[in-house]
Residue, then its C-alpha position, 0 to 999 in steps of 0.5 A: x607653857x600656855x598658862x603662862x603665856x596668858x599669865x604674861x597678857x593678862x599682867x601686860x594688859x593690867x600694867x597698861x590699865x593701870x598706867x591708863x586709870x593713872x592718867x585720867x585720874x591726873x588729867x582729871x584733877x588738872x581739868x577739874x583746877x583749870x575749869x575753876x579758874x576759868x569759870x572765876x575768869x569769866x565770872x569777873x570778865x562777865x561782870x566787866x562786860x556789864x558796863x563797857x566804858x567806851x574809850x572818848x573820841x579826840x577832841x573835836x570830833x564825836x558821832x559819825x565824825x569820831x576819830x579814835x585816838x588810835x585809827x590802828x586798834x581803835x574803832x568808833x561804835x554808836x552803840x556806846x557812843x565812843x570807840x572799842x578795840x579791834x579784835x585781839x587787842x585792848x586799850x591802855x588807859x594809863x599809857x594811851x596806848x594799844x597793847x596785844x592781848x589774849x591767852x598768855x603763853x608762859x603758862x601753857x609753854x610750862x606745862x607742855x614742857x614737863x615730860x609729865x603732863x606735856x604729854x598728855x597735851x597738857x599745855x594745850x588744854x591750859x589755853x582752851x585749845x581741846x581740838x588739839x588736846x584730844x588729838x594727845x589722847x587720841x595717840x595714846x588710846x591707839x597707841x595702847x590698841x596698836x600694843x595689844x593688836x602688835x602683841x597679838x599678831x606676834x603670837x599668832x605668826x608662832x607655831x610653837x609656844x614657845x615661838x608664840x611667846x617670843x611673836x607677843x613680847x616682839x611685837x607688844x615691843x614693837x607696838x609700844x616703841x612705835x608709840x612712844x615715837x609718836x607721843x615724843x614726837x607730838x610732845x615736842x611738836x607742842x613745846x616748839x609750836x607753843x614757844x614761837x605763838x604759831x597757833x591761836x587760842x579761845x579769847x573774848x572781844x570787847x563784847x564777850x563774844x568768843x573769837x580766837x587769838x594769837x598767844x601773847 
């Protein structure tokens, strides 16, 4: 009876690994494609901050006297002698317009809306929010923790083995149930927040500096 007592811990401790090596080996690959795709954005966002093609001031007006086309996003700088956008926002040339700009919310919204890898936080590590992301990760490696040390705790209240078998699969159950609340809890939480741009993510400013913005 013991023996297979150990048998059952040793078998549900490698169905967790082997779900958890699964896991990483996916969020790995999505990383490793979403890392090069960055790493272009940033090489031809890089190469266009080379040359800042200042936007003109109106007619009439030039240096200190400069008055943008749009005093609403549009801001004189003497550096290049003419105007910039303010942050999270960018000029249109064609429209002579202002327009939003920042991390596009589709793409994040697809992937934390499938179960798949929206669990995993996915969708947040699209728009380069990796506080957030390690929170999802954080939850499933304690929640993994909190399976075993449930399934412990169960087996140890027993006195027969039989009644120790019983205390492992309630509380590894129990364990696990607890966990997939969180998870789902989280995962919708990620789609909502996401949907309704309630939170910022990583962007550059006209300069290249790093700033955060709202989700367009």
């Amino acid at each position: 009876m013991q023996r297979r007592v150990i048998n059952e811990i040793n078998n549900f401790i490698r169905i967790i690994m082997v779900g958890l090596t699964t896991t990483i080996i996916m969020q790995l690959i999505f990383l490793l494609l979403w890392s090069t795709m960055i790493s272009a954005e940033v090489n031809i966002r890089g190469r266009g901050l080379e040359k800042i093609d200042a936007i003109p001031c109106n007619k009439g007006t030039n240096g200190t006297n400069c008055v943008c086309p749009n005093i609403n996003c549009l801001v004189y700088n003497e550096k290049i002698n003419g105007c910039h956008p303010v942050d999270c926002w960018k000029w249109n040339f064609i429209k002579q317009s202002c327009e939003e700009t920042g991390k596009e919310m589709l793409g994040s919204l697809i992937l934390q809306g499938i179960p798949v890898t929206g669990v995993f936080g996915s969708g947040f590590g699209n728009m380069g929010r990796w506080d957030i992301f390690g929170i999802y990760w954080l939850i499933w490696g304690s929640g993994c923790c909190l399976t075993c040390l449930c399934g412990c705790m169960g087996r140890c209240v027993g006195s027969s083995e039989e009644d120790k078998e019983v205390g492992l699969k309630a509380g590894a159950r129990c364990g696990s149930c607890i966990m997939s609340i969180a998870i789902a809890v989280m995962w919708i939480w990620g789609i909502v927040v996401i949907a309704n741009k309630d939170i910022e993510a990583p962007y550059k400013d006209w300069e290249g500096n790093d700033i955060m913005c709202p989700l367009i």
